[in-house]
C-alpha positions in Angstrom: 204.6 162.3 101.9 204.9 160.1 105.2 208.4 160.8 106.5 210.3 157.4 107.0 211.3 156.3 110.5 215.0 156.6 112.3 216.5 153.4 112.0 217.4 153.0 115.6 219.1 149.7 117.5 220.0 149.2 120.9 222.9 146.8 121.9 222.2 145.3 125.2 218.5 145.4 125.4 218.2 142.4 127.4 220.4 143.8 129.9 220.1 145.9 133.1 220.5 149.5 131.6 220.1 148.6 127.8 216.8 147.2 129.1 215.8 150.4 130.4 216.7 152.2 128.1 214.8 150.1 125.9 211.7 150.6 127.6 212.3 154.7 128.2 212.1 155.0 124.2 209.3 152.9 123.6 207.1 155.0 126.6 208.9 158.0 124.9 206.3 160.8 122.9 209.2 160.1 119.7 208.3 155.9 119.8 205.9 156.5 116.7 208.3 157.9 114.5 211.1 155.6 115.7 211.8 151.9 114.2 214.0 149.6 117.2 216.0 146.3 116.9 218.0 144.8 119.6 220.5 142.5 119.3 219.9 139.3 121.2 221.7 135.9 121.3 218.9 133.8 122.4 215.9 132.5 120.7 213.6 132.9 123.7 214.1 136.6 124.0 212.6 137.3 120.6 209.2 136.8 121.4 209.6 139.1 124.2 210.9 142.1 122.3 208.4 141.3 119.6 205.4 142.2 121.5 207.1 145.3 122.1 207.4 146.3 119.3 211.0 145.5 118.7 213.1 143.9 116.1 215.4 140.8 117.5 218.2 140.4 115.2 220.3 137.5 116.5 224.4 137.5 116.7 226.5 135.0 118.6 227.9 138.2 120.9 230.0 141.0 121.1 232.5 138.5 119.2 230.7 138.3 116.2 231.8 141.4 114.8 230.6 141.0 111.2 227.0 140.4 112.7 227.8 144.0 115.0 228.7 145.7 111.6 225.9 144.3 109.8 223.3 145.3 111.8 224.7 148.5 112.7 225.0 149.0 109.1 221.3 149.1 108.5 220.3 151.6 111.7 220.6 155.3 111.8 221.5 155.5 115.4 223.1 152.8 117.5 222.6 152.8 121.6 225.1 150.7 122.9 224.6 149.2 126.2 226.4 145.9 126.3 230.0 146.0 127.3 231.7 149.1 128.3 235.2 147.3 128.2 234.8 145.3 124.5 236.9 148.0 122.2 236.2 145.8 118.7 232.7 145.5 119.2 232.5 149.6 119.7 234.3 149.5 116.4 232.7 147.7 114.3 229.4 149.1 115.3 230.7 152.6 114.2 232.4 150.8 111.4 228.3 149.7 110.5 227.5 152.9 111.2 230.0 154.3 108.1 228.6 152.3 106.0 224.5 153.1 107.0 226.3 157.2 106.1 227.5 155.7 102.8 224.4 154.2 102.1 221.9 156.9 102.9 223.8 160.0 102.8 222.9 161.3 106.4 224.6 161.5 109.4 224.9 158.4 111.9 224.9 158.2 115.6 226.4 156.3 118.2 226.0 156.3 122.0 227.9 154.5 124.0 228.1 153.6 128.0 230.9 153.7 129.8 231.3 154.0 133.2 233.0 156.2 136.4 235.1 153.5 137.2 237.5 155.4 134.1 238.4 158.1 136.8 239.0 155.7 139.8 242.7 155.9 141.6 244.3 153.5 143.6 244.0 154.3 146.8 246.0 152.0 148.7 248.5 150.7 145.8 248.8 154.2 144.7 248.3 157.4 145.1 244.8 158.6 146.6 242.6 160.9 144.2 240.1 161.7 146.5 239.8 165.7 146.4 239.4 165.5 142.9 236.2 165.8 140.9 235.4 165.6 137.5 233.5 167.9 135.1 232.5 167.0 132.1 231.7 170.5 131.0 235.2 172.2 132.4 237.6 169.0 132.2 238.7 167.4 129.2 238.1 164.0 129.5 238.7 162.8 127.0 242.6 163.7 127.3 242.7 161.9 130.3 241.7 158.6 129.0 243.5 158.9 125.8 247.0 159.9 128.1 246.2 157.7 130.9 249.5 156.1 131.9 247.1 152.6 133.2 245.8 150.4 130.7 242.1 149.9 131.8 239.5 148.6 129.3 237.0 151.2 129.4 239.5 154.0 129.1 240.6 152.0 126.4 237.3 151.4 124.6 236.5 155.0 125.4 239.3 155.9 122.9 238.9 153.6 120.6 234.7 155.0 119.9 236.1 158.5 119.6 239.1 157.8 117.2 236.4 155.2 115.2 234.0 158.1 114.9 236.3 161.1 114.3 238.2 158.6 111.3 235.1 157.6 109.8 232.7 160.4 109.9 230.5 158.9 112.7 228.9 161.2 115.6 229.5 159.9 118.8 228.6 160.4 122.1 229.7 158.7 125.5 227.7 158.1 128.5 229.6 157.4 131.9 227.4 156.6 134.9 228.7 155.8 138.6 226.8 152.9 140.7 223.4 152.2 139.2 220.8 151.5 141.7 216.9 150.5 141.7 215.4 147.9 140.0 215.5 148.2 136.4 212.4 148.7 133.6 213.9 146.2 130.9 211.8 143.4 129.6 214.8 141.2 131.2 217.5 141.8 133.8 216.4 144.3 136.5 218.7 144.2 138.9 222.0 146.0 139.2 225.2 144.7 139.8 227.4 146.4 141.8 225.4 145.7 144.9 223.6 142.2 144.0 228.0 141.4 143.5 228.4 142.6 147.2 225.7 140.6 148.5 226.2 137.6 147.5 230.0 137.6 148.5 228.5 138.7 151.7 225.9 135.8 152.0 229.2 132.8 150.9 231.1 134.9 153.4 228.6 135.1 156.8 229.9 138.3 156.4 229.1 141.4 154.7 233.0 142.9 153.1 234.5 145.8 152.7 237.3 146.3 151.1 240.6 147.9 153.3 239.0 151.0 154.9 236.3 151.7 152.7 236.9 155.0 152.2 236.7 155.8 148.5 233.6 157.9 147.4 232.0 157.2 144.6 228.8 159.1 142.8 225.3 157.1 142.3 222.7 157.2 140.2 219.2 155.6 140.1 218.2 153.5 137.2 214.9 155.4 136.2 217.0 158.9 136.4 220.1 157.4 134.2 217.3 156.0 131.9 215.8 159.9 131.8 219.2 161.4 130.7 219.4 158.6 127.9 216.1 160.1 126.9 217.2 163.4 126.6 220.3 163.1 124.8 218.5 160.5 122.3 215.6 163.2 121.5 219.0 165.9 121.2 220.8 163.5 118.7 217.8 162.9 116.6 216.8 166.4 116.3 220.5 167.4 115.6 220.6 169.7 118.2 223.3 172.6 117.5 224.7 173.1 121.0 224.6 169.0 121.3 228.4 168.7 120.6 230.4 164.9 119.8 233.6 162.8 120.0 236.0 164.1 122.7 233.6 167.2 123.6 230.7 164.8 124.3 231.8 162.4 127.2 228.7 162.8 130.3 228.6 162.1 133.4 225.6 161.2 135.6 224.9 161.3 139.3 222.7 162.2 141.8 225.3 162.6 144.8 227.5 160.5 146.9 228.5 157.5 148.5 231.7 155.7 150.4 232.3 151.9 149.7 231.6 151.0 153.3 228.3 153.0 153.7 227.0 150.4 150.8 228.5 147.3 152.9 226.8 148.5 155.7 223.6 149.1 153.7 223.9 145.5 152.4 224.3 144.2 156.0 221.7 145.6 157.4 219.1 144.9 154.8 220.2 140.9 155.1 220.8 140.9 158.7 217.0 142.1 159.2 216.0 139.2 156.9 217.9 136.7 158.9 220.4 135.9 155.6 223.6 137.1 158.1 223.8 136.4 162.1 225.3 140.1 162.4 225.6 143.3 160.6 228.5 143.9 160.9 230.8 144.7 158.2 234.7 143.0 158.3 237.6 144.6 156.2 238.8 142.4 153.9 242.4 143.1 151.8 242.6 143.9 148.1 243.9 140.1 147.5 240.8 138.4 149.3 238.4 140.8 147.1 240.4 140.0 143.9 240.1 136.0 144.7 236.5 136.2 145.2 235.3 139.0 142.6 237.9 140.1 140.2 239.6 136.3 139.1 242.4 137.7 140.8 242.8 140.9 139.4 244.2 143.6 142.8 243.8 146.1 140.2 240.4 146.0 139.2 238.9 145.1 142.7 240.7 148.5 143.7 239.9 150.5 140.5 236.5 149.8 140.6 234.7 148.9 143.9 237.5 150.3 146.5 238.3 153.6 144.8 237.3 157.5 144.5 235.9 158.4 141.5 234.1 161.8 141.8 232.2 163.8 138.6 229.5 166.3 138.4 227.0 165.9 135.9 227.2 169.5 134.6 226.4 169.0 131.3 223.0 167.1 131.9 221.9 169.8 134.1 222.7 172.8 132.4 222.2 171.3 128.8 219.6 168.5 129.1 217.3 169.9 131.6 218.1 166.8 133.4 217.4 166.6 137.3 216.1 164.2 139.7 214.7 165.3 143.7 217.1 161.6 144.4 220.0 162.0 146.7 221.7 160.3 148.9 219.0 159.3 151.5 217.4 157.5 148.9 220.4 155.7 147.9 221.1 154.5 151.4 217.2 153.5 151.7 217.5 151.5 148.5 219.5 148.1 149.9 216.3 147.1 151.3 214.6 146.6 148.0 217.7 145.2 146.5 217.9 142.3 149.1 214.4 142.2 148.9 214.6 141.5 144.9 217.7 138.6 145.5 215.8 136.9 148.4 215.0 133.8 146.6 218.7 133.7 145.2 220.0 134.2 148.8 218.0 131.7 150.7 219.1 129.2 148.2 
């Protein structure tokens, strides 16, 4: 008797990451024995996913949380991609999710992406964290975000997947990646945004930013290699792996080594300076306030929190569990701005 496929639907497929992670399980030895819908909002992206392979099931966005529950409610696994920050879409996917366990009797899975900027400090409004570095195999993470005196809305989404899953039965597993770089596999967006965000402040300025000093170290990860450890876990989920563990337990980090803030400026103005985008490549230090105005609607906090801060992991778990590795370190980050540029040039020149 032919065994029936897993259910499987990925929120966020026409997205950087989502994308890729699309296109890692379709390339993936398990695609035969796996049936995947994406969520989409526009008409035009169905034919897309449909030569694929893939189910478009269209919603009006992360708002329409009947249309989240509904479709989750018919998938065995959900991958969600879309919005690390939107807490009631997280829930009602793993409120979907309850009912798919209702339904069919068997267990139901839900990986969600988050992202490093949950362990960034506030360096120069605060208190500088910059010795300290997370493990997701020896720290409890978890805890943190749960007894976080800051209200941040990953942290805060975070919470919410793990208390959704734990109260209704639903496995769940979070995924936390630093700065993303390379150009993505998706069927859509390819490029990043951390350092796309950079460059074109950089190209309305005439000069490439930084914000205060610069200092804070963050981790980094290429797309292809985040996309890899998505892999992994997936196949460990669908195989119900024993040692695979969920809810607070299974919060992962994934990196590759790392970077300060102002070695990307500088990365970003060198790569536009030798295209003739900026006069110089220099880089100018520019105060929380200015970044705020121009990249967080005028919110100090988050420009700080998450493109001026230290926010240090290891990615113990993926190595000593997954088998996950990658020969990437830093070099190739700092090599990696001129492909980026490269990608926006038509968007820059304009």
């Amino acid at each position: 008797m032919a065994t029936s496929k897993t259910q499987v639907l990925v929120v966020g497929a026409t997205g950087y990451i989502g994308g890729s992670i699309l296109s890692g399980i379709l390339r993936s030895s398990q695609a035969s024995r796996l049936s995947i819908s994406a969520l989409i909002r526009r008409p035009e992206q169905a034919a897309k996913l449909e030569a694929l392979g893939v189910k478009p099931l269209r919603f009006q966005g992360l708002d329409d949380l009947e249309a989240c529950k509904d479709a989750a409610s018919k998938h065995d696994v959900v991958i969600n991609a879309a919005s690390a920050s939107h807490d009631s879409s997280a829930k009602a996917l793993i409120e979907g999710l309850a009912l798919r366990k209702k339904a069919t009797g068997k267990d139901a899975y839900m990986i969600h992406t988050s992202g490093t900027s949950i362990l960034g400090d506030h360096p120069y409004t605060g208190t500088a964290q910059n010795a300290k570095i997370w493990s997701d195999e020896k720290d409890d993470i978890y805890s943190m975000e749960k007894g976080h005196p800051e209200t941040y809305g990953q942290r805060v989404t975070d919470v919410v997947v793990v208390e959704a899953g734990k109260g209704l039965g639903i496995q769940t597993y979070i995924v936390v990646p630093p700065t993303i770089y390379g150009k993505g596999s998706g069927p859509f967006a390819t490029l990043s945004q951390q350092v796309p965000n950079l460059a074109r402040l950089a190209r309305k300025r005439g000069s490439t930013p930084v914000i205060e000093s610069g200092k804070g170290i963050w981790n980094h990860v290429h797309i292809d290699d985040l996309s890899d450890f998505y892999l992994r876990l997936f196949r460990a989920v669908v195989e119900k792996q024993s040692w695979l563990p969920s809810g607070p337990e299974a919060i992962f980090f994934v990196e590759s080594g790392e970077h300060t803030w102002l070695q990307v400026s500088q990365g970003i103005a060198d790569a536009m300076h030798k295209r003739k985008l900026l006069a110089t490549n220099n880089v100018q230090s520019i105060s929380l306030k200015e970044a705020a105005e121009a990249i967080t609607n005028g919110s100090e906090s988050k420009a700080e929190i998450s493109l001026a801060s230290n926010s240090r992991a290891r990615a113990d778990f993926a190595r000593n569990k997954l088998g996950w590795n990658t020969s990437r370190g830093l070099e190739d980050f700092l090599n990696h701005f001129d492909g980026e540029v490269e990608a926006m040039l038509d968007e820059l020149s304009g």
